[in-house]
C-alpha positions in Angstrom: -13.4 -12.7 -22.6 -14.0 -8.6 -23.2 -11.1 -6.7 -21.7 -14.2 -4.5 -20.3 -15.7 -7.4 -18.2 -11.8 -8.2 -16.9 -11.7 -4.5 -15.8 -15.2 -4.7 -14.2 -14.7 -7.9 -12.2 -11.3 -6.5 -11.0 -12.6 -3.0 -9.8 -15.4 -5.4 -7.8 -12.8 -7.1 -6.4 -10.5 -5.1 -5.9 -13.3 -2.9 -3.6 -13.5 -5.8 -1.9 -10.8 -6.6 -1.1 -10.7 -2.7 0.0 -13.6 -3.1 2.3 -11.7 -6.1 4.0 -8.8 -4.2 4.4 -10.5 -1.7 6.0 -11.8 -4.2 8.4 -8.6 -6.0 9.0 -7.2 -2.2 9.8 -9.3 -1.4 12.4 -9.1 -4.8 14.3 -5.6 -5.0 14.2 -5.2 -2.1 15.7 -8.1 -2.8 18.4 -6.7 -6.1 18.8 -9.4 -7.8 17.6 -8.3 -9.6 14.9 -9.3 -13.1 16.2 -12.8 -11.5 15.4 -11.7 -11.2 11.9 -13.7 -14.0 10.8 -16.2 -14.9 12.9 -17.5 -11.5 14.2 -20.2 -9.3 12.3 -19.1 -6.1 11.2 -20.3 -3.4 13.7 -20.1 1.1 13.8 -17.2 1.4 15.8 -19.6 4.7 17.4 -22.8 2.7 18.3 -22.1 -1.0 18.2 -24.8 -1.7 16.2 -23.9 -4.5 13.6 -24.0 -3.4 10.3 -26.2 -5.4 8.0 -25.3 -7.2 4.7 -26.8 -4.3 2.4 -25.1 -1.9 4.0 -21.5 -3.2 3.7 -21.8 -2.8 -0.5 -17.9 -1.2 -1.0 -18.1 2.7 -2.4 -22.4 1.9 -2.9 -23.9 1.9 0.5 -21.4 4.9 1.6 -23.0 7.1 -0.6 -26.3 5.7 0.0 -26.1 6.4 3.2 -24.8 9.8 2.6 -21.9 9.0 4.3 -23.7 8.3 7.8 -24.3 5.1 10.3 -27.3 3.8 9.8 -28.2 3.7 13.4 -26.5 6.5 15.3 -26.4 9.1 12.1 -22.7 9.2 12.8 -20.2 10.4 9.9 -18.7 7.3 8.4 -14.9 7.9 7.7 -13.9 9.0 3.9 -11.1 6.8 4.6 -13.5 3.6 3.9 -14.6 4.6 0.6 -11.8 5.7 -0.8 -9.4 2.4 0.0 -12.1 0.8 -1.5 -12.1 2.6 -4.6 -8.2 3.2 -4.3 -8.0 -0.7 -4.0 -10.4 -1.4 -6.9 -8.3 1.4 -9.3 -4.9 -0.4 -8.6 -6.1 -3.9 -9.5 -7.3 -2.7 -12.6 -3.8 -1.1 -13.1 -2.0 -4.1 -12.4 -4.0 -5.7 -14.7 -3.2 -3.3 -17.7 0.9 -2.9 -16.8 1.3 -6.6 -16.3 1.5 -9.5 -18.8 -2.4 -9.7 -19.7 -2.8 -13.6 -21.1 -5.1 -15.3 -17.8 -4.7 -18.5 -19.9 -0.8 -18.5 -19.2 -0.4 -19.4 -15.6 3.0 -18.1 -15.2 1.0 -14.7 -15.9 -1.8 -15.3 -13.8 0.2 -16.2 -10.9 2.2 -13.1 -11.3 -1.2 -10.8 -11.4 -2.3 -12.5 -8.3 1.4 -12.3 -6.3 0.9 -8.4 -7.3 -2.1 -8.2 -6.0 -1.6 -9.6 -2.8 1.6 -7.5 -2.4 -0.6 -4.1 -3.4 -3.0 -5.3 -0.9 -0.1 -5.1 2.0 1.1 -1.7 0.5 -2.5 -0.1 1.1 -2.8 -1.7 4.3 0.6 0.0 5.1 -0.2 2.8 3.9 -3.8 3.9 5.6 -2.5 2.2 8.8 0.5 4.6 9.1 -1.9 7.5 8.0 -4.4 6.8 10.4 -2.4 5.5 13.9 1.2 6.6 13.2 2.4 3.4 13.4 3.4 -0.1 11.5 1.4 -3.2 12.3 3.9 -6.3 12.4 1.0 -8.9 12.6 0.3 -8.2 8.3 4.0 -6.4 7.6 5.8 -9.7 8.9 3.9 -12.2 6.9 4.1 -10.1 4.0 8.2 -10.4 4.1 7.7 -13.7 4.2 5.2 -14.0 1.4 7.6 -11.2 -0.3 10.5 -14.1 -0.3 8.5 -16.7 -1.0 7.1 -15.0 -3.9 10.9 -15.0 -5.8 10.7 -18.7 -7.1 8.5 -17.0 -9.4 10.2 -16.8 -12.5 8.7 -13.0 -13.4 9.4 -11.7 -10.0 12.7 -10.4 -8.7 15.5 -13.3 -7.9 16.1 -14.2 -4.3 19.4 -12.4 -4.6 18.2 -9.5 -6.4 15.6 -9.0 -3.6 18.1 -9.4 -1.1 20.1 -7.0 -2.2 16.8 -4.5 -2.8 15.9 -5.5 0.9 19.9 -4.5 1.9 20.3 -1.7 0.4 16.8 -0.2 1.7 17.2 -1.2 5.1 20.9 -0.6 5.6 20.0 3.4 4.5 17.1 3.8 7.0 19.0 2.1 9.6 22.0 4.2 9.4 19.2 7.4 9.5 17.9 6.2 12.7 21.9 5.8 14.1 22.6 9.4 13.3 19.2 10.7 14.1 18.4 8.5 17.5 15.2 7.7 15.7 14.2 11.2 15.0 14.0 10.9 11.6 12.0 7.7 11.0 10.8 5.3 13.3 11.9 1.4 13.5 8.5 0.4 12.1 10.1 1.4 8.4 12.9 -0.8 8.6 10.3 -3.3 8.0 8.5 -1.6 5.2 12.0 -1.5 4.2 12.7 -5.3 4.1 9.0 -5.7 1.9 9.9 -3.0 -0.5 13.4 -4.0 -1.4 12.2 -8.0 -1.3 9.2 -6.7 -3.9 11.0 -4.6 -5.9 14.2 -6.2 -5.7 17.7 -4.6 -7.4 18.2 -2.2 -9.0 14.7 -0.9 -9.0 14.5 -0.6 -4.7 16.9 1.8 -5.3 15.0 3.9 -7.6 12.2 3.4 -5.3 14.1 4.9 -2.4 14.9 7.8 -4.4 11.3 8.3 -6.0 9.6 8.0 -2.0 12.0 10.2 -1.0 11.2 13.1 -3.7 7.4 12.3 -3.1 8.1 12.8 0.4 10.2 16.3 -0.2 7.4 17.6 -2.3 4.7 17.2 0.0 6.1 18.1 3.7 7.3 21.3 1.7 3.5 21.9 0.0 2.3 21.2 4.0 4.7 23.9 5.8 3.2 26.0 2.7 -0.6 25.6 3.3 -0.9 24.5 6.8 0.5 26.7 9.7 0.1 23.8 12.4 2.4 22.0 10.3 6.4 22.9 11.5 9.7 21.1 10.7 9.4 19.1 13.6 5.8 18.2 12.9 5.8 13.9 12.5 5.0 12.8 9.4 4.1 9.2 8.6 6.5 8.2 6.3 4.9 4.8 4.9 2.4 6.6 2.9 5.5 7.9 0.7 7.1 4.8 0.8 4.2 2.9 -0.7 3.2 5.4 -3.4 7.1 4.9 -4.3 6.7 1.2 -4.6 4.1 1.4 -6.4 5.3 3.9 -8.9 8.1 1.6 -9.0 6.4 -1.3 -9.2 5.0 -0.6 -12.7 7.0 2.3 -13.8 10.3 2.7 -12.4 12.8 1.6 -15.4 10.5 4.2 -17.4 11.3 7.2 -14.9 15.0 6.0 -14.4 15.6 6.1 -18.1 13.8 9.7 -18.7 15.4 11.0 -15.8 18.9 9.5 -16.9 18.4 10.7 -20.7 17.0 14.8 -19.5 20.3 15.2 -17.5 22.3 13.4 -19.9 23.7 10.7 -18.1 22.8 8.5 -20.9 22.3 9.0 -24.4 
């Protein structure tokens, strides 16, 4: 099969899976996820129900110019671009991971990524939008996190645990010292999930690459924005999931440049 049609059946599903995750976000957090299934889509303005043609991921949001159909209502940007930021980082998995679909061991390893990627966005536009961490998808994902480490070319159970540890132990002794100032009890659960996914030693470099992300943008915010002070909350799983996923696929190659440029290591 042409590596093009791999990359162009991934980007479809991978919007997809976007445009599901979009739903699933915004019935979690109206309660209304035993509507998941058998309820029609609907503008969360108007009420209308949206029809089939105008539920196409990325396509029918520019079609309709960004607008409800009905009520001429801005659509959020948000939609469009988890869809497309869903579709770009199936693709990636697909070209950092091993890339043989006729191995199984492989092809179960692009799907457990996948699935886990699909929690991290999730995570990540949930956070953004409501400033909070939904346990109904963060909880089975731990599960499905531990689970996943009978695979042979994902982290071993005790590697995990000790990424899962290490993680959690650091943002639980934050929280002690700060009295939850600093970050809220919802990322000891990201915690868990990222330390379980990326498992040892790489959580580690994960905490330390979320953490830089983090420091580089609150400082460019205080910079630009003048609503934005030092005691301004910031959702913090947006940072925590950009460094798992940097992680993820690159994290041995940033550890080793960094180590070698302050000359650590040879």
């Amino acid at each position: 099969m042409p590596e093009s049609f791999i990359y162009i059946i991934l980007f479809i599903f991978g919007a997809a899976t976007g445009s599901f995750l979009n739903a699933l976000i915004y019935r979690v957090h109206e309660n209304k996820l035993k509507t998941m299934l058998a309820g029609r889509s609907y503008c969360p303005k108007c009420k209308k129900s949206i029809s089939s043609k105008d539920l196409i991921p990325i396509i029918s949001y520019l079609l309709l110019k960004g607008k409800c159909r009905h009520c001429k209502k801005k659509i959020s940007k948000s939609y469009p671009l988890t869809e497309l930021a869903t579709a770009l980082i199936f693709v990636i998995s697909y070209v950092n991971l091993p890339q043989s679909f006729t191995n199984t061991t492989n092809l179960t390893y692009l799907i457990i990524t996948l699935i886990f990627f699909s929690i991290i966005i999730f995570t990540f536009v949930y956070d953004l939008k409501y400033m909070e961490v939904a346990d109904s998808v963060l909880l089975p994902g731990i599960i499905f996190a531990a689970l996943a480490t009978i695979h042979p070319l994902t982290p071993t159970i005790f590697s995990a645990l000790i990424g899962a540890t290490i993680i959690f132990g650091f943002f639980f002794l934050q929280i002690l010292i700060s009295k939850g100032r600093w970050i809220g009890g919802g990322d000891l659960r990201i915690a868990v999930f990222m330390g379980l996914m990326l498992g040892w030693p790489l959580a580690l470099s994960g905490l330390v690459i979320s953490y830089l992300i983090g420091s580089i943008i609150s400082i460019f915010l205080l910079i630009v924005n003048r609503n934005c002070k030092m005691k301004t909350a910031i959702p913090f799983a947006p940072f925590l999931s950009i460094g798992t996923f940097l992680t993820y696929f690159y994290g041995a190659a940033i550890t080793g440049w960094y180590l070698s440029h302050t000359g650590l290591i040879n």
